[in-house]
C-alpha positions in Angstrom: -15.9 7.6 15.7 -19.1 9.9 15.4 -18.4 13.3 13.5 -19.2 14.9 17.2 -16.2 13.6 18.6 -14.2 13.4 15.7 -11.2 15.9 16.7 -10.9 16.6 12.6 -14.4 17.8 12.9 -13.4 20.0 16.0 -10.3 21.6 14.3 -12.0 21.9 11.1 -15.0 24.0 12.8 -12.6 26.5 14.6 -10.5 27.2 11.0 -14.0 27.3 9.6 -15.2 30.2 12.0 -11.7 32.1 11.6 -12.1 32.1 7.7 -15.7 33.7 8.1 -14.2 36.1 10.4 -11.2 36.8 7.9 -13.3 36.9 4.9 -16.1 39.2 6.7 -12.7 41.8 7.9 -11.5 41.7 3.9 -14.8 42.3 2.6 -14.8 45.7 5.1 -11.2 46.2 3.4 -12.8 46.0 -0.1 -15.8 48.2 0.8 -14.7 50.9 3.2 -13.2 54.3 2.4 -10.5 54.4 4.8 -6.8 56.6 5.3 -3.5 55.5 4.7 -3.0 54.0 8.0 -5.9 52.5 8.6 -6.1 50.7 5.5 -2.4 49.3 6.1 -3.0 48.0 9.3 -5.6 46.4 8.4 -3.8 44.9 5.5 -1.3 43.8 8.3 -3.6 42.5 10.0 -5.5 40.2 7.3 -2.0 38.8 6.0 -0.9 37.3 9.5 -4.5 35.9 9.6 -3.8 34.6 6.7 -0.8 33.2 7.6 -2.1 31.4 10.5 -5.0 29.9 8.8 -2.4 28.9 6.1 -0.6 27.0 8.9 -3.7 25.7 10.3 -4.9 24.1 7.2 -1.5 23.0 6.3 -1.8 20.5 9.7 -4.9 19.2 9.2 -4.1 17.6 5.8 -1.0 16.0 7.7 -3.4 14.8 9.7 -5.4 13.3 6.7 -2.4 12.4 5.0 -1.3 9.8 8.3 -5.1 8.6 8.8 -5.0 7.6 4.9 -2.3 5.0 5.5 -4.2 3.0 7.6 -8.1 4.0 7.1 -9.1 1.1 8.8 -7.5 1.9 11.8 -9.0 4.9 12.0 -12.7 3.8 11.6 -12.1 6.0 8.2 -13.1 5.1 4.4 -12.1 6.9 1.3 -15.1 8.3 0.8 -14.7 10.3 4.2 -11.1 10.8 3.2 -12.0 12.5 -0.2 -14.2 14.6 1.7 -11.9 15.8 3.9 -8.7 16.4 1.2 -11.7 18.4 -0.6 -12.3 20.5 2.7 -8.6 21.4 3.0 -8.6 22.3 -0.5 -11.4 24.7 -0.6 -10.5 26.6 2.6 -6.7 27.2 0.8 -7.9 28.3 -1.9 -10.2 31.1 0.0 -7.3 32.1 2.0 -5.0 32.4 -0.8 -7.7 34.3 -3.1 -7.7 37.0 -0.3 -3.7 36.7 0.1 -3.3 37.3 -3.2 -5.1 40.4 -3.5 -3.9 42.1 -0.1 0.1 41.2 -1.4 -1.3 43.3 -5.1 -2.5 46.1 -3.1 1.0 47.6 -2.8 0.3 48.5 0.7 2.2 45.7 2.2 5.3 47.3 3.0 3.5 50.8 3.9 4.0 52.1 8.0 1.1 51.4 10.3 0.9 54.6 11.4 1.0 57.7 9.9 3.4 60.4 10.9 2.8 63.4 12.9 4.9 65.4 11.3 3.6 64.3 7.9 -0.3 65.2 8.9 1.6 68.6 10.1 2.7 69.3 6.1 -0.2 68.4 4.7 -1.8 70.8 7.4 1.3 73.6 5.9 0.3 72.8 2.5 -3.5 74.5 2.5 -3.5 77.4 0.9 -2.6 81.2 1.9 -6.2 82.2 2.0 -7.9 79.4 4.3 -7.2 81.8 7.4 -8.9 84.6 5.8 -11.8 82.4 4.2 -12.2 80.9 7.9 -12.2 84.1 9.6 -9.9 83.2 12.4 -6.5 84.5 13.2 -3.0 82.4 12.4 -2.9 81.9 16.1 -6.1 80.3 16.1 -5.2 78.3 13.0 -2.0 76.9 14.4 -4.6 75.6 17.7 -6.8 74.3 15.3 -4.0 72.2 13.7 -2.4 71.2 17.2 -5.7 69.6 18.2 -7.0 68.0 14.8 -3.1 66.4 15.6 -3.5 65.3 19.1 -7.6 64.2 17.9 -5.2 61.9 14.7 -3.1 60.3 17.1 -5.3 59.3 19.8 -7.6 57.3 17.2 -4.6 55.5 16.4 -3.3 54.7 19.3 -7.1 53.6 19.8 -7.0 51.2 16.5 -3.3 49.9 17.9 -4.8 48.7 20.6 -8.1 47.1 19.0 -5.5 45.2 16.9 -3.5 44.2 19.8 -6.9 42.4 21.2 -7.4 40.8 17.9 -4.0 39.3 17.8 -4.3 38.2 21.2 -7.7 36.6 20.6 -6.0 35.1 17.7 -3.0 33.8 19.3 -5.6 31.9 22.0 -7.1 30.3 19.2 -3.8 29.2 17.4 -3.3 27.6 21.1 -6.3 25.5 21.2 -5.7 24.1 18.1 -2.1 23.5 18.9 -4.3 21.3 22.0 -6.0 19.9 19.6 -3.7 19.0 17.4 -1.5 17.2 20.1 -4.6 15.5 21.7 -5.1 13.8 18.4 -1.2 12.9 17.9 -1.5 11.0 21.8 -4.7 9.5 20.5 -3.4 8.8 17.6 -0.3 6.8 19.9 -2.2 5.5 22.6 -4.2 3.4 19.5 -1.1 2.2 17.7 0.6 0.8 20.9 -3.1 -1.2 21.5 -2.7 -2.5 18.2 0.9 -3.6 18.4 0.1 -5.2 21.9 -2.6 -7.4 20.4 -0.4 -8.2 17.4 2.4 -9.4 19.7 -0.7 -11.8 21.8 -1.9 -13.0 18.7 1.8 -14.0 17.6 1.7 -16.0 21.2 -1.6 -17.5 21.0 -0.9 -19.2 17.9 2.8 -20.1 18.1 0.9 -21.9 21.0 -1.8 -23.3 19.1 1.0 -24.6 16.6 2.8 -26.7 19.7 -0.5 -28.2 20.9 -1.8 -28.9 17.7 1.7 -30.9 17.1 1.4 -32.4 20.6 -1.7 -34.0 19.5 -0.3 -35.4 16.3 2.8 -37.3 17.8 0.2 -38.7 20.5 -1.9 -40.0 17.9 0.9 -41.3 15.6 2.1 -43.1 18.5 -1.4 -44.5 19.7 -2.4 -46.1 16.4 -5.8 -47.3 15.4 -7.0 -49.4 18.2 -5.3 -46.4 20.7 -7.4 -43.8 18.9 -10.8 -45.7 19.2 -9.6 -46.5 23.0 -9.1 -42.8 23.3 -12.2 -41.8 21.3 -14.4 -44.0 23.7 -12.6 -42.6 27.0 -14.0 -39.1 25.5 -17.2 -39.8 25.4 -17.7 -41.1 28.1 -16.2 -38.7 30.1 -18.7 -36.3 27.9 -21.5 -38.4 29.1 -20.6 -38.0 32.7 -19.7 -34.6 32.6 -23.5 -33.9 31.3 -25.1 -35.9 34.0 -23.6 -34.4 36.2 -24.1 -30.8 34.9 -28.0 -31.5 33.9 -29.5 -33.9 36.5 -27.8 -33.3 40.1 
């Protein structure tokens, strides 16, 4: 089977793409300034990828593991093989590098969204002078704060539902590889009832290749010489006719 329509090639081309996505979302986690609650959901978010991909991976090398006990039936050698164990491996180990360090961040547990009322005390907490320094009155203050509020919690209700789409998207891709994955156990079926079926006519043809072959053994024993070289002689010239009659009418 060409690596085209391999269907480890397949799955291992849509983990592949997932892992560059995950690793390009941890390397904005590493790089980017960002609050409280955006920097937890996105922690969130990057753990559950990780999770999946975890699961993912975790498949295809029971995959590999049932196509190395018979790599013959599978058009498979253990070169191939290696190559694919080595695949598995190194895609692990970049998942669980970037598990690892999202679990030591110590945001895991945090809330995903910050609290109204907390941004409200941090807003009470300035100090005494920031209406004075501002030049507006405390009932301009107070508007000031309702609105930066209001501005807070429509950006997160804005990132809640960009993650929402994400982990849709993601749950459509765990699907198609849950396809895949039971395309190749019905291939995977569909081959080893073949291969049982010829096994059970090869058991037939030769039990009956056993019975003539012993057929032809009492016939001879019972023939002796002179039958033999009578029977011999009735072969050939039944071969002779038979070619006449094939090559020259």
């Amino acid at each position: 089977m060409t690596p085209a329509r391999d269907p480890f090639y397949i799955v291992k081309e849509e983990i592949q793409g997932s892992i560059d996505k995950l690793q390009a979302s941890f390397r904005q986690w590493e790089q980017t300034s960002l609050d409280i609650g955006e920097r937890v959901r996105l922690t969130k978010e990057l753990l559950a990828s990780c999770e999946s991909l975890d699961w993912q991976v975790d498949e295809l090398d029971k995959a590999i593991a049932v196509a190395a006990k018979d790599p013959a039936r599978y058009s498979l050698d253990e070169t191939e093989l290696g190559k694919r164990r080595k695949w598995t491996s190194i895609a692990r180990k970049q998942v669980g590098t970037i598990r690892r360090t999202l679990e030591e961040s110590g945001v895991k547990g945090s809330s995903v969204t910050p609290s109204l009322n907390g941004v409200r005390q941090e807003l009470m907490r300035l100090p005494n002078d920031y209406a004075s320094k501002t030049g507006r009155s405390g009932y301009n203050t107070s508007q000031d704060d309702d609105d930066f509020i209001s501005s807070e919690s429509d950006r997160q209700l804005l990132l809640i539902k960009q993650q929402d789409e994400e982990l849709d998207e993601l749950s459509a891709s765990v699907e198609r590889i849950g396809g895949i994955g039971l395309t190749i156990h019905d291939e995977l079926v569909g081959q080893e009832r073949i291969l049982g079926d010829l096994s059970l006519e090869m058991d037939t043809t030769s039990n009956r290749l056993d019975f003539v072959q012993k057929k032809v053994a009492v016939v001879m024993k019972k023939a002796g010489a002179k039958g033999q070289i009578m029977m011999i002689g009735f072969l050939i010239v039944l071969f002779i006719i038979l070619f006449v009659l094939v090559f020259f009418t």
